[in-house]
C-alpha positions in Angstrom: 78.3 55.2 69.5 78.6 58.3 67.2 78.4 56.1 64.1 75.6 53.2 64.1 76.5 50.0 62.2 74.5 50.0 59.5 74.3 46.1 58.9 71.8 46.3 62.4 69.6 48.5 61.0 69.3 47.1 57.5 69.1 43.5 59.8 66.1 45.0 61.8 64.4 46.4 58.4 64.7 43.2 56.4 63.0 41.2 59.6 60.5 43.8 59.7 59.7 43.3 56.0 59.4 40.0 56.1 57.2 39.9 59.2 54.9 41.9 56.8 55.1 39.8 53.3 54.2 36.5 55.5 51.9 37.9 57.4 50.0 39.7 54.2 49.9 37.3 51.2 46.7 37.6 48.7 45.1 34.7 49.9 46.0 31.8 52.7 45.0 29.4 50.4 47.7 29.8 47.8 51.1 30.3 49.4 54.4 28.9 48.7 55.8 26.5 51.1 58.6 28.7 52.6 56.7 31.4 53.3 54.0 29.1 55.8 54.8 28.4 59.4 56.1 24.6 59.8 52.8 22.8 60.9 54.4 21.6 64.3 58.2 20.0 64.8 60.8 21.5 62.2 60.7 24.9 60.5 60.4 26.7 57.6 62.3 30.1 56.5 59.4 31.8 58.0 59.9 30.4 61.3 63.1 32.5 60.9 61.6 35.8 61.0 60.1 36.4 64.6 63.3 35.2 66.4 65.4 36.9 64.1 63.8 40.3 65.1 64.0 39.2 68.9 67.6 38.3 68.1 68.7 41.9 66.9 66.4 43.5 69.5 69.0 41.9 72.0 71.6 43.2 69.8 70.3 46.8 70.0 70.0 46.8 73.6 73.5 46.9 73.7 74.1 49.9 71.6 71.0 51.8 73.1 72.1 51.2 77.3 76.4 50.2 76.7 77.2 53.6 78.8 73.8 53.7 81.0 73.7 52.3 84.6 70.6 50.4 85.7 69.0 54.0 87.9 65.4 55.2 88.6 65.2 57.5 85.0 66.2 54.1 82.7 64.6 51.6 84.5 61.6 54.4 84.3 62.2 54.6 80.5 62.3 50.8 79.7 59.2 50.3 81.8 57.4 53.4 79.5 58.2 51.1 76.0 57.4 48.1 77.3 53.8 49.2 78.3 53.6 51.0 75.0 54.4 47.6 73.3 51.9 45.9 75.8 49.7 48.5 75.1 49.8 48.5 71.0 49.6 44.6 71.1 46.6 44.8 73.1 44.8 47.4 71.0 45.5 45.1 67.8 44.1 41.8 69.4 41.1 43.7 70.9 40.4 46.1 67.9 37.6 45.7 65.7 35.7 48.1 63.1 32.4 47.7 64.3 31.1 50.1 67.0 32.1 50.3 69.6 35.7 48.6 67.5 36.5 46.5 70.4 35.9 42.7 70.2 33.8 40.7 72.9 35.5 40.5 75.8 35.8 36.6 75.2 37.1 36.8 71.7 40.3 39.1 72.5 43.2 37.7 72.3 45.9 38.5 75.0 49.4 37.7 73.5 50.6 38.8 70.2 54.1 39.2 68.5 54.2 43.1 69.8 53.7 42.2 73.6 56.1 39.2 73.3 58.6 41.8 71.8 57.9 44.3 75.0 58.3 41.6 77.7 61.6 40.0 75.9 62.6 43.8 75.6 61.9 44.4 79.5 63.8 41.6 80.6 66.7 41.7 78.4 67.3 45.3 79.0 67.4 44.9 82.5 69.4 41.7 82.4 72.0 43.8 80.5 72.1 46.4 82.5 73.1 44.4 86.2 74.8 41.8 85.1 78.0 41.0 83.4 78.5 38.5 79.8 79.5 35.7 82.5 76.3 36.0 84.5 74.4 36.3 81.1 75.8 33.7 79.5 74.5 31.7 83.1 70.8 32.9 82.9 70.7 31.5 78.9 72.0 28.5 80.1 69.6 28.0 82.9 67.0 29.2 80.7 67.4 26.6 77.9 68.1 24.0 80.2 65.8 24.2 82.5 62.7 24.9 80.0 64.3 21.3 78.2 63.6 19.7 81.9 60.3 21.7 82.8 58.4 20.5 79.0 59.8 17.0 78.8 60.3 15.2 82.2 57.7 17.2 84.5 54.7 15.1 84.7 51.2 16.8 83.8 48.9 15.9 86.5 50.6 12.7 86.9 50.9 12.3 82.9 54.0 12.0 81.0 54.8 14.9 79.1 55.2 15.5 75.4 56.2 18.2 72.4 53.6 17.2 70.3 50.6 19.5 70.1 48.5 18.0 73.5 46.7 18.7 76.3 49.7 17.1 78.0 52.3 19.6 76.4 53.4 21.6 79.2 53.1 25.2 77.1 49.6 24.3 75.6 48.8 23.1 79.2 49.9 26.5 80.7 47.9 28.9 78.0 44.8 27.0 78.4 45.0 26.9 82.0 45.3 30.7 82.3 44.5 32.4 79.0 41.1 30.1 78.3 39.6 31.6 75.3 41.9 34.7 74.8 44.7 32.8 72.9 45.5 32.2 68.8 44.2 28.7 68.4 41.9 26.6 70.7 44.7 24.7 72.6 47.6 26.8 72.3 49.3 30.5 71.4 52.3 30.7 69.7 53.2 34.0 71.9 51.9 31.8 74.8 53.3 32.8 78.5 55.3 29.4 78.8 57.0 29.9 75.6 58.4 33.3 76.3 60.6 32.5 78.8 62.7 30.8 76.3 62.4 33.9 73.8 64.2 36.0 76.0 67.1 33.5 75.2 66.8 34.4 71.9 67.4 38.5 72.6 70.5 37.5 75.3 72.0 35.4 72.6 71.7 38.7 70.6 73.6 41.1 73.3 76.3 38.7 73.1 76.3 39.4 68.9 76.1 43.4 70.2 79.0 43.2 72.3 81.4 41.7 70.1 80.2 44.2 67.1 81.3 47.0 69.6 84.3 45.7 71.1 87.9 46.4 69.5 88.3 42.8 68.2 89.0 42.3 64.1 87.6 40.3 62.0 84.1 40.7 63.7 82.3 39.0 60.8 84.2 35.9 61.1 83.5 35.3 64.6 80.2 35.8 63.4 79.9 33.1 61.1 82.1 30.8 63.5 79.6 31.9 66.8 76.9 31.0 64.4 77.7 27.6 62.7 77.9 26.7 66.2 74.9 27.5 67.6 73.6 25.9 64.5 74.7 22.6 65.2 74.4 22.9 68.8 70.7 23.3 68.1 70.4 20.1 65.5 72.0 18.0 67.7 69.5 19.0 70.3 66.9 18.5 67.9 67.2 14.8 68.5 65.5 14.8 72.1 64.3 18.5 72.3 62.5 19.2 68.2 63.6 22.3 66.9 59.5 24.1 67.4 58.3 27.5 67.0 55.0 27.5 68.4 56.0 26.5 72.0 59.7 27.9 71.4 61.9 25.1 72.0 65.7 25.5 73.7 66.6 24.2 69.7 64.8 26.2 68.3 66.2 29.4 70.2 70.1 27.8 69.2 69.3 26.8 65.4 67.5 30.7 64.9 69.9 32.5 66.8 73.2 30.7 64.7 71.1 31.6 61.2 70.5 34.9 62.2 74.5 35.3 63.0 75.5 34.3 59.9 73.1 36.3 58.3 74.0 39.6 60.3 77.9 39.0 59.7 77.2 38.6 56.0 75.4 41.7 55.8 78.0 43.5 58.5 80.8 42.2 55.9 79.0 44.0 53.2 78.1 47.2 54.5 80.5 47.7 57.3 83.5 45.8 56.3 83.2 46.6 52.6 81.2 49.9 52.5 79.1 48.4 49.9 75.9 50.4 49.8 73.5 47.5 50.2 70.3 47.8 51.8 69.7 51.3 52.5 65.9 50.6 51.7 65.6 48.4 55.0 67.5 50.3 56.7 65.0 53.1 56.5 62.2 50.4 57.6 64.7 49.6 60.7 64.5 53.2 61.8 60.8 53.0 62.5 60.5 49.3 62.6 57.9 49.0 65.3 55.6 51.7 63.8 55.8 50.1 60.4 55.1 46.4 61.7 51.7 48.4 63.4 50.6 50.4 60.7 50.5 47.4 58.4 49.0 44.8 61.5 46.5 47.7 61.7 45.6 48.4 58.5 45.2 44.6 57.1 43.0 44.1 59.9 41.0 46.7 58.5 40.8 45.3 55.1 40.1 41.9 56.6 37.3 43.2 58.6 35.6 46.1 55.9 32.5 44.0 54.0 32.8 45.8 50.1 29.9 43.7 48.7 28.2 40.3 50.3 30.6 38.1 51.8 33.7 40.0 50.2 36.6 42.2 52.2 37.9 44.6 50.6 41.5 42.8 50.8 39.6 39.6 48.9 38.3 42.2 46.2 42.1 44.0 46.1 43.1 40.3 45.7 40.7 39.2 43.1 40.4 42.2 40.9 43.6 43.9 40.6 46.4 40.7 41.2 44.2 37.2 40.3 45.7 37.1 36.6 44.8 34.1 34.5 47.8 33.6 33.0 49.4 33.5 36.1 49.3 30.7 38.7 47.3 32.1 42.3 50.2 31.2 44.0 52.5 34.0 42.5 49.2 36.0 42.2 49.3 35.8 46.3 53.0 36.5 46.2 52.4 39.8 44.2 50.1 41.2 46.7 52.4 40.7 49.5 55.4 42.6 47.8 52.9 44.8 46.5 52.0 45.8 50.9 55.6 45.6 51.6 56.5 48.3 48.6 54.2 50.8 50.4 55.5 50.5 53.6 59.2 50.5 52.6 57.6 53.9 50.9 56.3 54.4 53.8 59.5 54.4 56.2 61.3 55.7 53.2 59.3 59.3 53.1 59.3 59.2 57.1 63.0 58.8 56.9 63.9 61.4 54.7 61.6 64.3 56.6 63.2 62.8 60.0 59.8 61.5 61.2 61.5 58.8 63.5 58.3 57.8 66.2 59.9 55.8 69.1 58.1 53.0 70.8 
């Protein structure tokens, strides 16, 4: 297309953005509510944000390979970013700032939101590419089904199954089994290898949201909203056998994320599309280098985490403590403060790298 839609990009910024302020408050032990992970079963607004970005990565698949043909050079090209995805996500699990800034071989962790991104990339794109909406619409059926059937009536070495968070949870099972020690938590990984079979639902249910914003159809945002509030209660009514989960990725969860993020994308398509509103411009400048951004700031609070400034202090706890712990104010919003304070820079970031045309593709 000669003219992007701008609502995608400003979608793909605002996920971005909020993948940073969740990921970067002042302290863990002051956050509000929504912006925490759901403990288990259920989710919170945060457990919006890593679909949501899957979602529109589907979505830009279809602007990025609508006229290409599945040959040697693209399949060549989506093999290149998914390694470099692989690759970056690596680097940030392993990375560490004591010589030689690699961790113990035991200690690195294998997943991670960037290579879960790359693998849901690789498949999608390919999906796209050979097959037609039918045959799509097919493989995320058999994909939420079947992952439904595989977690909760496969027995575990003659055990029933279960969602809950168990030995006898198929995902957990499957991590432990093969990742050991190289995973998030002890007995699971929320980016485990089980659980992103069912996130590459979530980027097919957003090349179906591509195609109808590029076909010739009006009233694009209402189908939308409709597409959405469907998936929506598709997913709650699931919810009753299959619990709408995040951190093994549930076939509900995949329906309830992907419906909120339509009805968030046709809002903002409405404004900005629809309307011509200028709304957003901001995020979309963190869209255009969205992966770089989201690695810069991974990166870079790692760092801070890591850098001792005086006994038993990081320099993020001594940023945290001197500059935004306020008495009058409650830690809490203190927390909150820092968090907005990280994402300013980087939307100053992206916004200087937009304006010189620095656009570094992953």
């Amino acid at each position: 297309m000669k003219e992007r839609i701008i609502s995608v990009d400003i979608f793909r910024g605002l996920t971005i953005v909020l993948m940073i302020l969740v990921n970067t408050p002042g302290t863990w032990e002051h956050v509000y509510a929504p912006l925490l992970h759901s403990t288990w079963h259920g989710y919170t607004p945060t457990d919006l944000v890593f679909p949501f970005f899957l979602f529109i990565v589907g979505t830009s698949i279809v602007f990025a390979y609508r006229n290409k043909e599945l040959n040697k050079a693209t399949f060549k090209k989506i093999t290149v970013r998914t390694l470099k995805l692989l690759g970056l996500g690596l680097f940030l699990g392993a990375f560490t700032i004591h010589f030689p800034f690699f961790e113990d071989f035991g200690n690195i962790r294998f997943p991670g939101v960037l290579q879960r991104i790359g693998l849901v990339f690789f498949f999608a794109a390919i999906m796209f590419l050979k097959f037609n909406w039918r045959v799509l619409l097919g493989i995320c059926l058999v994909i939420l089904l079947g992952y439904w059937v595989w977690l909760g009536f496969i027995p575990i070495q003659g055990e029933a199954p279960t969602f809950d968070r168990a030995p006898n949870n198929w995902a957990n099972f499957v991590d432990l089994k093969i990742l050991g020690t190289h995973m998030y938590k002890k007995d699971y990984d929320p980016e485990g290898i089980l659980s992103t079979i069912p996130s590459i639902a979530s980027s097919l249910l957003g090349i179906f949201t591509g195609l109808i914003l590029v076909s010739a159809r009006a009233g694009k945002e209402r189908i939308l909203v409709g597409l959405g509030v469907i998936l929506v209660v598709l997913g709650y009514l699931w919810d009753t056998v299959f619990p709408i989960n995040k951190p093994i990725w549930t076939s509900s969860y995949v329906l309830v994320t992907a419906g909120w993020a339509n009805i968030g994308l046709a809002f903002i398509y409405y404004l900005t599309d629809v309307k011509g509103f200028k709304f957003g411009s901001i995020f979309r400048y963190a869209g255009a280098n969205a992966i770089t951004v989201y690695f810069l700031s991974s990166w870079i609070t790692k760092i801070f985490y890591e850098k001792i400034v005086s006994p038993g202090t990081s320099l993020h706890q001594w940023l945290f403590e001197n500059i935004f712990v306020i008495n009058v104010l409650p830690l809490k919003l203190s927390s909150l403060l820092y968090g907005l304070c990280v994402i300013a820079f980087y939307l100053l970031l992206a916004y200087v790298m937009y304006r010189r045309k620095i656009f570094i593709k992953v």
